[in-house]
C-alpha positions in Angstrom: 87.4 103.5 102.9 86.0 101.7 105.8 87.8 104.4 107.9 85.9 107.2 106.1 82.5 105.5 106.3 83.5 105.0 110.4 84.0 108.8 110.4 81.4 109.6 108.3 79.0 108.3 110.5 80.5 109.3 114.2 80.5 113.1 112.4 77.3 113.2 111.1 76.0 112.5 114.8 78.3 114.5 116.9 77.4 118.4 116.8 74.5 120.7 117.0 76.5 123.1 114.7 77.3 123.0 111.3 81.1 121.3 111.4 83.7 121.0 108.3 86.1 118.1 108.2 89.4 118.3 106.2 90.7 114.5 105.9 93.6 113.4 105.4 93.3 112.9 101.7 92.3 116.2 100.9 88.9 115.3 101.3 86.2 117.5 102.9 83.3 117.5 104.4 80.2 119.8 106.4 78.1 118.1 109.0 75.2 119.8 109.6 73.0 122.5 108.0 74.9 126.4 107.0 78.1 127.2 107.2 81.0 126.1 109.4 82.1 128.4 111.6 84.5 125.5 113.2 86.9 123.5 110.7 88.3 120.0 112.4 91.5 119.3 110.3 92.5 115.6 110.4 96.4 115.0 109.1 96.2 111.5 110.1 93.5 108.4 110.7 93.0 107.2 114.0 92.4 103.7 114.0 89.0 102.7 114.2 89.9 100.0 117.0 91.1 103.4 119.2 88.1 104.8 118.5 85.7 102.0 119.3 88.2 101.5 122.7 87.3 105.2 123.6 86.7 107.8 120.9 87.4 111.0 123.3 90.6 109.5 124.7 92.1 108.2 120.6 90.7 111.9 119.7 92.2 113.7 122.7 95.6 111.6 122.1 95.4 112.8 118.6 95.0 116.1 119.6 98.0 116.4 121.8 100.1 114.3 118.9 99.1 117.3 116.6 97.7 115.2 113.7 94.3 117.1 114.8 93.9 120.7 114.1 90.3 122.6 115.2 90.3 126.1 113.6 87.9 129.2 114.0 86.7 131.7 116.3 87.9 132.4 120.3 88.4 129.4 121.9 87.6 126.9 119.0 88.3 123.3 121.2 85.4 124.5 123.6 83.0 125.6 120.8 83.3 122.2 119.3 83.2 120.2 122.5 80.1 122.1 123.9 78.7 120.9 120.6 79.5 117.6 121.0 77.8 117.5 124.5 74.7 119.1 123.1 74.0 116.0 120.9 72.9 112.4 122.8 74.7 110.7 119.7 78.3 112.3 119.8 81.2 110.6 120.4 81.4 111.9 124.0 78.5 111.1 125.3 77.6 107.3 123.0 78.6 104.6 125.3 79.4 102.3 122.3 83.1 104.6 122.2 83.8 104.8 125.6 84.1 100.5 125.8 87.5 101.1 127.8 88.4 103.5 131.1 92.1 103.5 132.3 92.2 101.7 135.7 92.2 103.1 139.1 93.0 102.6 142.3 92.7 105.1 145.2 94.9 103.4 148.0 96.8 105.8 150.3 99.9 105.3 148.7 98.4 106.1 144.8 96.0 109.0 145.5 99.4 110.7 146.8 100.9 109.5 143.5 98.1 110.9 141.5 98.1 114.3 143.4 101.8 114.4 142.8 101.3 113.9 138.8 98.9 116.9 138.6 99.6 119.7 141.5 103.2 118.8 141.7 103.9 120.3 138.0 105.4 123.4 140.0 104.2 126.1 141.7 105.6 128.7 138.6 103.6 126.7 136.3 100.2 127.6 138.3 101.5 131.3 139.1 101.4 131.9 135.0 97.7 131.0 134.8 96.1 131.0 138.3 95.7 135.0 140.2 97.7 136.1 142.7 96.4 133.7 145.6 96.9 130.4 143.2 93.7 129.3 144.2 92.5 126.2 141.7 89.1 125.7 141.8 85.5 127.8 141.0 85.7 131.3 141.6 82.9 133.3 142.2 81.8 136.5 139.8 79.4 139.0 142.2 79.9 141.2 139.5 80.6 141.0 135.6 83.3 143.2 136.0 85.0 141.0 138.6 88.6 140.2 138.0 89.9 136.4 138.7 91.5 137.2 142.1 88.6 139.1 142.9 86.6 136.5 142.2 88.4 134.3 144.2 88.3 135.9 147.3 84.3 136.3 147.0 84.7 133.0 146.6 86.5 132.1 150.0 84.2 134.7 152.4 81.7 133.2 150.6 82.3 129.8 151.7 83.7 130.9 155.4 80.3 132.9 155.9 78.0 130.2 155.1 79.5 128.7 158.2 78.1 131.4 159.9 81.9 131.1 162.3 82.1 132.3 165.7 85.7 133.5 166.7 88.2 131.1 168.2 86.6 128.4 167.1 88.1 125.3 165.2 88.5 124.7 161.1 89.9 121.6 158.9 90.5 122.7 155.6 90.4 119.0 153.4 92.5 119.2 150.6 93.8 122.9 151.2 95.8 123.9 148.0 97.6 126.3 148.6 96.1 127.6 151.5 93.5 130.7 151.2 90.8 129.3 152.5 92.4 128.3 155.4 94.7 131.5 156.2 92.1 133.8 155.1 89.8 131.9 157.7 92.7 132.6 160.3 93.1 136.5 159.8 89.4 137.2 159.1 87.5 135.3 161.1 89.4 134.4 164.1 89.5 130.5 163.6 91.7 128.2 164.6 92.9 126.1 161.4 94.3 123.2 160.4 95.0 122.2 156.6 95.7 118.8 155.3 97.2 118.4 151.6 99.3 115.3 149.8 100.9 117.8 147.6 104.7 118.8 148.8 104.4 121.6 147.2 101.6 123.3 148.3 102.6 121.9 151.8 105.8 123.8 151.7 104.1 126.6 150.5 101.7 127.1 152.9 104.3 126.6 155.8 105.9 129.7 154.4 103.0 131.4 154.0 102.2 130.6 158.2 105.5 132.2 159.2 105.3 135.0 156.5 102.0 135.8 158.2 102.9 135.1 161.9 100.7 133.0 161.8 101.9 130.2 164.1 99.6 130.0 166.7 96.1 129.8 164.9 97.0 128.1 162.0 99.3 124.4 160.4 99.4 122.7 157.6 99.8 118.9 157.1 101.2 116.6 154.9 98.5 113.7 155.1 95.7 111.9 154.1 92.1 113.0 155.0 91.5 109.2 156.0 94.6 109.3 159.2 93.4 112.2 161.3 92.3 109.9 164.2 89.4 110.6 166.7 90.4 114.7 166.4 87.5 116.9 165.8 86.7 120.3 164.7 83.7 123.0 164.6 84.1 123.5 161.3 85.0 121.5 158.2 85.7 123.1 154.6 87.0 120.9 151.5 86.9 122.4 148.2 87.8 120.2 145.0 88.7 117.5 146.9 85.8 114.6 146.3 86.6 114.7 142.8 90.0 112.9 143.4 89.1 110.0 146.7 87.2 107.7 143.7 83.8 106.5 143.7 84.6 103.5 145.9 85.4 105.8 148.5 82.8 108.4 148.7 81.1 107.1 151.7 83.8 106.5 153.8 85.1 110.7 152.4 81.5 111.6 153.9 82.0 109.6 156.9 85.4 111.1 157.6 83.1 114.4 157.6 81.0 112.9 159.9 83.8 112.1 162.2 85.8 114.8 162.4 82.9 117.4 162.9 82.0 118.0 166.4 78.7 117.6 167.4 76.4 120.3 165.7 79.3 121.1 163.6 79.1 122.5 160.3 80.6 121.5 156.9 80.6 123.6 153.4 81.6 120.8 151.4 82.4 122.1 147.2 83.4 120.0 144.5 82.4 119.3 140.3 79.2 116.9 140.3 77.1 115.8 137.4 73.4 116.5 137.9 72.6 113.6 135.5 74.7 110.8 137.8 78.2 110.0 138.0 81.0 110.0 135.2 84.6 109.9 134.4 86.3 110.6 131.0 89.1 108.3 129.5 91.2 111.0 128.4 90.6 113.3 131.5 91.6 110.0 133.7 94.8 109.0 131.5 96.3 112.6 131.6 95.1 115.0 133.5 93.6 113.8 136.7 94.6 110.2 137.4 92.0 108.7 139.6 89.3 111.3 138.9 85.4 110.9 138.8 82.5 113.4 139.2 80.1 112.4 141.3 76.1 112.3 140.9 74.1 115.2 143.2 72.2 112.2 144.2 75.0 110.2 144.8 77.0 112.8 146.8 73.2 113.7 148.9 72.9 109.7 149.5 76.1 109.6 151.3 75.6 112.9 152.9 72.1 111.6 154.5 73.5 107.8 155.1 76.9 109.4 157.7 74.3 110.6 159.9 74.5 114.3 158.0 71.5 116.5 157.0 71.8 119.1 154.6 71.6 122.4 154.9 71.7 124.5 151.3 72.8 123.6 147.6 74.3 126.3 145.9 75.4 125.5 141.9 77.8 128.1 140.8 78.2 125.7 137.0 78.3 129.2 135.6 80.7 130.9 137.5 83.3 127.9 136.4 82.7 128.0 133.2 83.9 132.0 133.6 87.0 130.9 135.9 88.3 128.5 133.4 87.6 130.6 130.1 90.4 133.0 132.1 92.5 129.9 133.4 92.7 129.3 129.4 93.2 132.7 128.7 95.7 132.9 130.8 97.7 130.1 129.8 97.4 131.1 126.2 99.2 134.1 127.0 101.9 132.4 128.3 102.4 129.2 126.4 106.0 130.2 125.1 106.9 130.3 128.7 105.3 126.9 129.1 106.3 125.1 125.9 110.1 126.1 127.4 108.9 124.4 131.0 107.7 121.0 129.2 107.2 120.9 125.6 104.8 121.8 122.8 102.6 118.5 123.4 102.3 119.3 127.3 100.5 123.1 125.8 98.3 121.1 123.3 97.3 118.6 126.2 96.7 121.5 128.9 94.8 123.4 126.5 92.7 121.1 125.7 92.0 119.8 129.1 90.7 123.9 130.2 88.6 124.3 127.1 87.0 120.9 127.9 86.2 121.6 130.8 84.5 125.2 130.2 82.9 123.3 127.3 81.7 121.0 129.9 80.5 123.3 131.9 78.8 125.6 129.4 77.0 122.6 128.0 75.6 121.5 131.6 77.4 118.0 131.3 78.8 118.9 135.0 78.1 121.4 137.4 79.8 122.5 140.7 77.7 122.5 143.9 78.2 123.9 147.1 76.6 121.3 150.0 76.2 123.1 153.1 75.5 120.4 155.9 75.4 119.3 159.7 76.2 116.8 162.1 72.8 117.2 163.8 69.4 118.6 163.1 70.0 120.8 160.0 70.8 124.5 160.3 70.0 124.2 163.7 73.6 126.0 164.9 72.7 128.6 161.9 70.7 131.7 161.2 67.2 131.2 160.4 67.5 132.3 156.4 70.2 132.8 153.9 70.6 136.6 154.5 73.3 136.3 156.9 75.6 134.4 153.8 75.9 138.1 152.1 75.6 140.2 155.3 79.0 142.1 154.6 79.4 143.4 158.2 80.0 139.7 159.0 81.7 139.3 162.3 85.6 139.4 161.8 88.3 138.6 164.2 
């Protein structure tokens, strides 16, 4: 009975929609005002000591167990999720269930471990659920009628133009997946580029891409850490989804790597998932999906910016735009989960599923965001146009 009282009252706070709860006794219950539209189906209890240690971790556990159901409508995991963010008492956002975080560390040696655990799944996994060009992070939708790969590549020119580059000039691509960015840098835009990765994978497959291209005299791809390139700099600097994996600890001395590396009057369009309301991790997201993970604060990441001798330029959110990219990630991974339950196993789809609608719950709700920091080493936009127009100016100089 204690249980049900525990529940009771973590339920009766948690949504801004009307929410039914089937226990495990064949009990129900609606939390909220009308009627449900979303029906969480409990088989089991989760001890109230998990739940105390970190509700959305027991929860999420529970979830990928299968002794929690969450029926009705498209994407029902996001719906109820959102909710829960909407509401300062839920479980994922009280502090008084989220007493315990998984440890982390972010030495050399474990941030390649942790980048192994979660890009190194296999590139055939990603090719089910990511378009054509695998690439893993925010796309972005000029259109409605955009499709993901589409999107995608708006995405890159949208990031290379913003550097405003000059042909034959010099680009580091930190943390270069699978290597758009930086090829597309090479053939469009005449750059010189160099990627750095601590995923095997994506390192082998760039290579291949290089030599499919003939691309061996503008462009390489490196197996190393962003922290061991030395005194070499570069004109340019682009990193995309990478802060959100060096760790709190070490977001000054990421920022002061961009500081280093960029030539003097050198420009940076630095992307990556921060919280608007400060910096956060998630127990769950930390345990299984992203080992190492936190989201920065936009004042944290500006602080570090300003205090490595940067100045920004622009801030562009595009929290919108991922929210779209990972409603078709999940989309896409729906429509293949056979294939996938044959890859790992039926409690690997539950997990991955629930880690994408999270997220575009997350990102629908506003609890993160994704911002684009534009920024220089020197006087800002002082090696750039005068105003934004030359970031959609599609007669861009190409190589």
């Amino acid at each position: 009975m204690l249980e049900k009282k525990f529940y009771h009252t973590m339920f009766s706070h948690s949504f801004n929609i009307p929410v039914r709860v089937d226990y495990w006794d064949h009990t129900e219950e609606t939390y909220g005002t009308g009627e449900p539209t979303i029906t969480i189906k409990m088989k089991k209890a989760i001890p109230v000591r998990d739940l105390l240690k970190n509700a959305s971790l027991a929860l999420g556990e529970a979830y990928m167990r299968g002794d929690i159901e969450v029926l009705g409508g498209t994407r029902p995991l996001q719906q109820l999720i959102a909710a829960a963010y909407a509401n300062a008492g839920s479980f994922m956002r009280n502090k008084k269930l989220m007493r315990f975080l998984p440890k982390q560390s972010h030495t050399e040696h474990k941030s390649k471990e942790d980048i192994h655990s979660h890009y190194d799944l296999g590139n055939d996994f990603y090719k089910l659920w990511l378009d054509p060009t695998l690439t893993y992070s925010c796309a972005y939708f000029e259109t409605p009628e955009d499709d993901l790969y589409t999107a995608q590549m708006n995405k890159v020119h949208h990031i290379i133009k913003k550097l405003d580059p000059q042909p034959g000039k010099t680009l580091l691509d930190i943390g270069c997946g699978w290597g758009t960015l930086m090829l597309t840098a090479a053939k469009d835009y005449g750059l010189h580029v160099t990627g750095i990765t601590l995923s095997q994978e994506q390192y082998d497959y760039v290579n291949a891409r290089i030599k499919e291209d003939g691309l061996e005299d503008v462009a390489e791809v490196r197996l190393e850490d962003y922290r061991e390139l030395g005194k070499e700099q570069w004109d340019y600097i682009t990193s995309v989804g990478m802060f959100e994996h060096v760790g709190q600890e070490n977001l000054g001395q990421y920022f002061n790597c961009v500081q280093k590396y960029l030539k003097d009057d050198g420009v940076a369009l630095i992307h990556g998932i921060t919280r608007q309301q400060g910096g956060a991790n998630n127990g769950w997201l930390n345990k299984w999906i992203f080992p190492g993970g936190y989201v920065p604060g936009l004042v944290e990441n500006t602080t570090h910016i300003i205090e490595n001798g940067l100045q920004i330029d622009d801030m562009e959110p595009l929290r919108r735009h991922y929210q779209k990219t990972v409603e078709i990630w999940d989309k896409n991974f729906n429509e293949h989960r056979a294939e996938v339950t044959e890859m790992f196993d039926e409690r690997f789809v539950r997990m991955w599923d629930l880690y994408l609608q999270a997220c575009a719950a997350s990102f629908k709700s506003g609890n993160i965001d994704v911002i684009q920091y534009l920024i220089s080493k020197g006087p800002s936009a002082r090696m750039l146009p005068m105003t934004r127009a030359y970031m959609y100016d599609d007669t861009h100089v190409h190589a």
